[in-house]
C-alpha positions as CSV (number, residue, x, y, z in Angstrom):
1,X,136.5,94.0,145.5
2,X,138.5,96.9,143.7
3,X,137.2,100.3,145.3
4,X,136.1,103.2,142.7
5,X,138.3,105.9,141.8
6,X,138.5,108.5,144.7
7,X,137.9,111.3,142.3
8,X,134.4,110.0,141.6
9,X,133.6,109.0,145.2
10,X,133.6,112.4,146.2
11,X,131.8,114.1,142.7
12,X,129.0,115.8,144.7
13,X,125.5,114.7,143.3
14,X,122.6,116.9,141.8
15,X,120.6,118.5,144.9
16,X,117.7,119.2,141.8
17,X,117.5,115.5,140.8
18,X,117.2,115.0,144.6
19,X,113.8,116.5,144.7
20,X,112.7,114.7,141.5
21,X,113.2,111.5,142.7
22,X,111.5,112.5,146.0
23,X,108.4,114.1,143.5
24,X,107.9,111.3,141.6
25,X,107.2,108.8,144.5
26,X,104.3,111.4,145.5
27,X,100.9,111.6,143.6
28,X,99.8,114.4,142.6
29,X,103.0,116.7,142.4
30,X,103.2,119.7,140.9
31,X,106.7,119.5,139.7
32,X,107.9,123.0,139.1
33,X,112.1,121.7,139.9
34,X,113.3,120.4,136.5
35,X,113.3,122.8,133.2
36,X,111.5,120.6,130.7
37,X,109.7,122.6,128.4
38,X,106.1,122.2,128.1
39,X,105.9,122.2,124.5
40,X,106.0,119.4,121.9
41,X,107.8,119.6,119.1
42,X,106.2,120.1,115.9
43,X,104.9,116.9,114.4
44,X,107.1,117.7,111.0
45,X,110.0,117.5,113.0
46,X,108.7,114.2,114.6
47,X,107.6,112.7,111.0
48,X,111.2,113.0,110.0
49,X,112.5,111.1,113.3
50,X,110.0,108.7,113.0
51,X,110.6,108.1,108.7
52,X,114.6,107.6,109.3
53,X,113.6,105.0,111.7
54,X,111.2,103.0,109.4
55,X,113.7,103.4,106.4
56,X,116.3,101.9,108.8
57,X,118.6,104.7,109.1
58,X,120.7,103.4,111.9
59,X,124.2,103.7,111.1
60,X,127.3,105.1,112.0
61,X,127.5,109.2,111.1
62,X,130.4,110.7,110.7
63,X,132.3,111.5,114.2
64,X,131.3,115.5,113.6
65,X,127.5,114.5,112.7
66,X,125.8,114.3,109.5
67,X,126.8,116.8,107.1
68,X,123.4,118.5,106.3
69,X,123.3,119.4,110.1
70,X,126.4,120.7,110.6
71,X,125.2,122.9,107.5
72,X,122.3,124.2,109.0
73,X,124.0,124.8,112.0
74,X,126.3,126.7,110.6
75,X,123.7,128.7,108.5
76,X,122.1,129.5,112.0
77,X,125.2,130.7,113.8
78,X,125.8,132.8,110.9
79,X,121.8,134.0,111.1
80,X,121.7,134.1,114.7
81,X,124.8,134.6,116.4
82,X,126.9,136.9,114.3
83,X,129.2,133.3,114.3
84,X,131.0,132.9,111.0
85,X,132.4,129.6,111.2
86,X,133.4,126.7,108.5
87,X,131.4,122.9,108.9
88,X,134.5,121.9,110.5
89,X,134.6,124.2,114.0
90,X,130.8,122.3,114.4
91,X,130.8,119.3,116.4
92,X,127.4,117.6,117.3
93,X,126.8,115.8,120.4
94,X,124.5,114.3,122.9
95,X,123.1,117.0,123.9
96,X,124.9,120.1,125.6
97,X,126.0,117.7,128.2
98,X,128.4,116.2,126.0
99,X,129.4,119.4,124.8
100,X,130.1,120.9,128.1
101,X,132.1,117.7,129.4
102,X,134.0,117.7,126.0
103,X,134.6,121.8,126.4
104,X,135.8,121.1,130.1
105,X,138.0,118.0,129.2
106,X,139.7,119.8,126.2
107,X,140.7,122.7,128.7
108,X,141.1,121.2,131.9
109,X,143.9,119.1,133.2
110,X,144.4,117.0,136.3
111,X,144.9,119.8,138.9
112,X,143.6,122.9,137.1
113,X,141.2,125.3,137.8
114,X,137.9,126.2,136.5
115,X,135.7,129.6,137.2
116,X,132.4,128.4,137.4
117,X,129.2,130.9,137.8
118,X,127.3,130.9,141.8
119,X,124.9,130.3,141.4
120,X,125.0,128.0,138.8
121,X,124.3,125.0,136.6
122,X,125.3,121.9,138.3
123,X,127.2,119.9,136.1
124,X,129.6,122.7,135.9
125,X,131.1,121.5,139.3
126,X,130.1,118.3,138.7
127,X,132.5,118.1,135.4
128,X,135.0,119.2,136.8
129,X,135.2,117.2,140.0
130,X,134.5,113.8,137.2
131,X,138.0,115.6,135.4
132,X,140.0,115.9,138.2
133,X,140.4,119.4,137.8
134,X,138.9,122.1,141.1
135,X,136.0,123.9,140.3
136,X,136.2,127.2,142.2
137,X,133.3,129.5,142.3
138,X,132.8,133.4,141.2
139,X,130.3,134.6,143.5
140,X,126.9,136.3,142.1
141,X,125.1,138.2,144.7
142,X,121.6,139.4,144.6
143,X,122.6,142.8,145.4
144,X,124.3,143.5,142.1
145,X,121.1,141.5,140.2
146,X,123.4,138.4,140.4
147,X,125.7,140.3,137.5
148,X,129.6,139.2,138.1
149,X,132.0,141.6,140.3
150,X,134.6,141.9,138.2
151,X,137.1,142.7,140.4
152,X,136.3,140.0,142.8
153,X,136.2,137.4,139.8
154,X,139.6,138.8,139.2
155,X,141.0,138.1,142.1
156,X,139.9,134.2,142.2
157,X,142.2,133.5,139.5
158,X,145.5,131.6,140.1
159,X,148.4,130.3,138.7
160,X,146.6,126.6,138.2
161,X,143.3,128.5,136.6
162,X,142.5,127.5,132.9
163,X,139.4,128.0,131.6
164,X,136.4,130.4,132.9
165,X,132.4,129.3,132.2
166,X,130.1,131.8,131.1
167,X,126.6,130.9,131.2
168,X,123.8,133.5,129.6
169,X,121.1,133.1,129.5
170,X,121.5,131.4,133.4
171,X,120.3,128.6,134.4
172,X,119.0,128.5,137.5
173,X,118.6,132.6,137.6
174,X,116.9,133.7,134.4
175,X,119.4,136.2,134.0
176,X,121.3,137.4,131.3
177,X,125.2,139.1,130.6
178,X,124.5,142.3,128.2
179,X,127.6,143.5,126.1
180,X,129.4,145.6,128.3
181,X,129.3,142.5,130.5
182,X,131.0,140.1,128.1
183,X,133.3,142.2,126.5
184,X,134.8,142.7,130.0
185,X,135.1,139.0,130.6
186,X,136.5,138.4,127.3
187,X,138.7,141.1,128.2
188,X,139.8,139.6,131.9
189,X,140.0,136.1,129.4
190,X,142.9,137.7,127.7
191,X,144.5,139.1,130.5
192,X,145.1,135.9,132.2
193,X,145.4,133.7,128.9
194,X,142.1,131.5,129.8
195,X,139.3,129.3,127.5
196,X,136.0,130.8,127.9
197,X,133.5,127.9,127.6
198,X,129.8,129.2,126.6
199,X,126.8,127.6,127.9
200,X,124.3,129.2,125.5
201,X,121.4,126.2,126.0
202,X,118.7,129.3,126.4
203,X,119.8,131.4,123.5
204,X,116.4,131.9,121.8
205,X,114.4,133.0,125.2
206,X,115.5,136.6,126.4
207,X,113.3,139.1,127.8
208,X,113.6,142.7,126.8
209,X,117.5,142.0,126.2
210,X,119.1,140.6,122.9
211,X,121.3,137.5,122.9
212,X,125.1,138.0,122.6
213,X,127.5,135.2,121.8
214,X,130.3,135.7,123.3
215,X,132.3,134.4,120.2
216,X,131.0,136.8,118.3
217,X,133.3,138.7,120.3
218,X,136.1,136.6,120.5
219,X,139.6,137.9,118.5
220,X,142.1,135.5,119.1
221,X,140.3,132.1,119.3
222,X,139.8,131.4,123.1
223,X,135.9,130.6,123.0
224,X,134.5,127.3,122.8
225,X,130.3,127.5,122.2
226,X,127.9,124.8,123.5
227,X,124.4,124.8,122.0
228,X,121.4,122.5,122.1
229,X,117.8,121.8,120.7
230,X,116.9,120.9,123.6
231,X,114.9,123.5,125.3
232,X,114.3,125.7,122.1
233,X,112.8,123.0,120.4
234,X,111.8,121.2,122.9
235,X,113.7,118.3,121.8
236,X,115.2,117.4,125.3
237,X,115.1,113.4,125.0
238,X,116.8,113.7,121.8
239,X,119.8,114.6,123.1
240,X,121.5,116.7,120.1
241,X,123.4,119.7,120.8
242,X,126.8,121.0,119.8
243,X,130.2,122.5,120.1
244,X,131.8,124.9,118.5
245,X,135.3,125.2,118.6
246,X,138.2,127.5,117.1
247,X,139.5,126.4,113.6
248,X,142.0,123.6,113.0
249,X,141.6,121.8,115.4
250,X,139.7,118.5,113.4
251,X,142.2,116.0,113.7
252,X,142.1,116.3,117.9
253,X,138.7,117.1,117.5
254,X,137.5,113.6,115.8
255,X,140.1,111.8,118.2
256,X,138.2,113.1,121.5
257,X,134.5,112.5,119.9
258,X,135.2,108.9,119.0
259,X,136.8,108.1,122.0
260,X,133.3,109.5,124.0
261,X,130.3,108.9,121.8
262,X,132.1,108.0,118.5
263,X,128.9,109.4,117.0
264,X,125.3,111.0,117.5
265,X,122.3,108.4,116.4
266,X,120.8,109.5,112.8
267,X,117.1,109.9,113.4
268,X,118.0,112.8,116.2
269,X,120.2,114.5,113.9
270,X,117.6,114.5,110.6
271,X,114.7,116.1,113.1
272,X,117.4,118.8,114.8
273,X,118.4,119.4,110.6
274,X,114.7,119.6,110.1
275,X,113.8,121.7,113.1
276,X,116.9,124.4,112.4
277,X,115.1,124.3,109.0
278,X,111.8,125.0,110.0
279,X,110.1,128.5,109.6
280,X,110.5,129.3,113.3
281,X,107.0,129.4,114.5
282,X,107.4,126.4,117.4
283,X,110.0,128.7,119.0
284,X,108.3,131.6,118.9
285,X,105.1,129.5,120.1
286,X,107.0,128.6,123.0
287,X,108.8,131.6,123.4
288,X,105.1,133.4,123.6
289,X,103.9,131.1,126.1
290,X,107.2,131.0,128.3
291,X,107.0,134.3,128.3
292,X,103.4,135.1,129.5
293,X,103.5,132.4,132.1
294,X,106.4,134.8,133.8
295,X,104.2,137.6,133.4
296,X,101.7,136.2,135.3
297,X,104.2,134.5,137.8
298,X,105.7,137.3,138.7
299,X,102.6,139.5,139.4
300,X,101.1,136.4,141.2
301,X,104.5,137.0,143.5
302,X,104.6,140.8,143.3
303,X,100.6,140.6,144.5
304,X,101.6,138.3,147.8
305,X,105.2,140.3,148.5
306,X,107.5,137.4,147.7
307,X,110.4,138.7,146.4
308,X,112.1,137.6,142.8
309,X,114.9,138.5,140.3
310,X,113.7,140.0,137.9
311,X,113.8,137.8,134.8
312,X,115.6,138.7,131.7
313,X,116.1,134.9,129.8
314,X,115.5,131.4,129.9
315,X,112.2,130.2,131.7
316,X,112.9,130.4,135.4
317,X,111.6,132.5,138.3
318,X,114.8,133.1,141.4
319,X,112.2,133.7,144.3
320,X,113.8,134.4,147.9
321,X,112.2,131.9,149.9
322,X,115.1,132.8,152.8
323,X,111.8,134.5,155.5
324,X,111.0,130.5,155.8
325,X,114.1,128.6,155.3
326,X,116.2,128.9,158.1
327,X,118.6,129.2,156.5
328,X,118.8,125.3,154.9
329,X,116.8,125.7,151.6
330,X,117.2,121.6,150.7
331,X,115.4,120.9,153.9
332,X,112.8,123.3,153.3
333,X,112.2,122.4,149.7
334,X,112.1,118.5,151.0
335,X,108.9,119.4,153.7
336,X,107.3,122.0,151.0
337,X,107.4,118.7,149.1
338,X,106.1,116.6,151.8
339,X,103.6,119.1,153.3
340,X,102.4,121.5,150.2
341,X,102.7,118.7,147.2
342,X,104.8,120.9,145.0
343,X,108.7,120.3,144.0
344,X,111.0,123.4,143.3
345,X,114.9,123.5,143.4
346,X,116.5,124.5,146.3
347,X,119.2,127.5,145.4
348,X,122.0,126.1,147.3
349,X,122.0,122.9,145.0
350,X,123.5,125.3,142.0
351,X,125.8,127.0,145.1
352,X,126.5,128.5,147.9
353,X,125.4,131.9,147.1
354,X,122.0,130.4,146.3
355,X,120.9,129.6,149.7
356,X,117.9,130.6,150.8
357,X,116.4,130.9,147.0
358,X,114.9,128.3,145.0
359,X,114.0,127.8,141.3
360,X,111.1,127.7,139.9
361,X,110.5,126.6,136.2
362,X,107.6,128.6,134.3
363,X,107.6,126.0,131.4
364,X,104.6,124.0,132.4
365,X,101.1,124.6,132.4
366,X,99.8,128.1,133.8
367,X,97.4,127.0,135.9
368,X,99.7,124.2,137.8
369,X,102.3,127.2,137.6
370,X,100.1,129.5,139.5
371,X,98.9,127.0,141.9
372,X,102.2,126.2,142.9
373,X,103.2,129.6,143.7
374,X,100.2,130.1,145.8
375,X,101.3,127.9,147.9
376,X,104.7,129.3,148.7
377,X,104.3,131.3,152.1
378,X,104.8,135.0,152.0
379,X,106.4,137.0,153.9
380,X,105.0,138.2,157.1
């Protein structure tokens, strides 16, 4: 039997999925690992998704996605972002994972090198390792509030590096870039010719900080954005997000989507155009309610001693767990499963840097939230 290609053999796994797998085999769980959101998506939004099925909307869109979504989506940058971009720099797909993959494959060559946040989101390093290319990691450490070193992300980049990721608002930490922050990357972007690829999944949850895109920035056309409806809408089965890329580039553009997806399924696309249409009031429902479960997460943690990064976007809590780990998160997350019932990430599955942390998703009920915590042991 032929063996599989020895690229994919050794495409490391995801440490978060891990502990899923592990939770859902156990009764009772309080699953706190996986950032679902714990809203539903407003039943207007459903009715449309539910009518193009019954109508038998079920054909082929066009490669890009239907035109009255890449409208709205181009509305919303323009609302949102500060993003002026024509219909044709929009490209929708399943989901930011397709987005991401197709950001990474369009930079990234056999061989090249990729600057990838650590902690970070797995499938960073997972995409590349699937592309052949090396993923190499810029350290954040918790005494700079997990904000990049500039001068020690500087100095990681080679002669082979192409393309740097930018994640903000971060998943797993719940932090955010400010201004300063991504002019200077931009900036460092420039210096050393490189694609900045924007993970931007968390846009509409920030805490106390605005939302910047970084191509709002962007002079000379280096950015490529990846959005999603996922977790603002809570729409993460229906797999639509989206890429935005510089201008011209539509003839390589409907070359790369055919030959992944060719095209993203019409019911999912009328309730993301329907959502992006909507009044707003979902997302700042959820927003509300992701919001005052960290409140009252991170006093439940200030109250016991446990200590936390402060939380500035998204709906995660980064709580130092290293006074009982040992120094091996994973195993300590796999007997808090066993022993205590509940299922949180370990850090070190988003990198190195994030050993001895684990992430905790606020996005589920507040009660489950709370109970959960309670059972994390404090320090002594």
């Amino acid at each position: 039997m032929p063996e599989i290609a020895a690229h994919i053999a050794a495409m490391p796994g995801s440490g978060v999925r891990h502990i899923l797998e592990r939770a859902l085999r156990r009764p009772d769980t309080i699953i706190l690992a996986v950032g679902e959101p714990g809203e539903i998506v407003g039943r207007q939004v459903r009715d449309v998704a539910a009518g193009a099925w019954r109508e038998g909307d079920l054909r082929y869109t066009p490669n890009g996605g239907l035109p009255l979504l890449r409208e709205a989506i181009v509305d919303k940058l323009a609302r949102e972002n500060g993003l002026r971009v024509d219909v044709e720099q929009v490209w929708v797909t399943v989901g930011a994972t397709q987005a991401l993959h197709m950001a990474m494959a369009l930079a990234l060559s056999r061989g090249d090198e990729v600057l990838v946040p650590d902690p970070g989101y797995t499938t960073f390093t997972m995409n590349a390792h699937l592309l052949q290319a090396t993923p190499v990691p810029y350290p954040l450490h918790p005494e700079r509030e997990f904000q990049p070193d500039l001068d020690e992300l500087e100095a990681l980049v080679s002669p082979r590096t192409r393309a740097i990721i930018v994640n903000t608002p971060s998943n797993p930490l719940g932090s955010t870039f400010d201004r300063p922050t991504l002019e200077a990357l931009l900036a460092l972007a420039r210096r050393h010719d490189l694609w900045v690829i924007s993970d931007e999944v968390y846009e509409r949850f920030t805490w106390g900080r605005p939302h910047v895109s970084i191509a709002s920035l962007d002079a000379d056309g280096r950015v490529l954005s990846v959005f999603s409806m996922s977790k603002t809408y809570a729409m993460t089965g229906a797999r639509v997000g989206w890429l935005v890329t510089p201008p011209g580039w539509r003839p390589t553009m409907l070359r790369v989507q055919e030959s992944l997806v060719s095209c993203v399924d019409a019911p999912s696309q009328r309730a993301a155009a329907a959502a992006l249409a909507g009044d707003g009031s979902d997302v700042d429902r959820a927003a509300a309610h992701y919001r005052d479960n960290l409140a009252a997460a991170t006093a439940a943690l200030d109250a016991r001693g446990i200590r936390y990064l402060a939380p500035t976007g998204a709906f995660y809590l980064w709580v130092d767990v290293s006074h009982a780990s040992g120094g091996d998160v994973v195993t300590w997350c796999e007997r808090f499963l066993d022993e205590a019932g509940v299922a949180v990430a370990p850090g070190s599955a988003f990198g190195a840097s994030g050993e001895g942390w684990i992430r905790v998703c606020v996005a589920s009920d507040r009660a489950s939230l709370l109970e959960g915590l309670r059972r994390l042991p404090a320090p002594a």
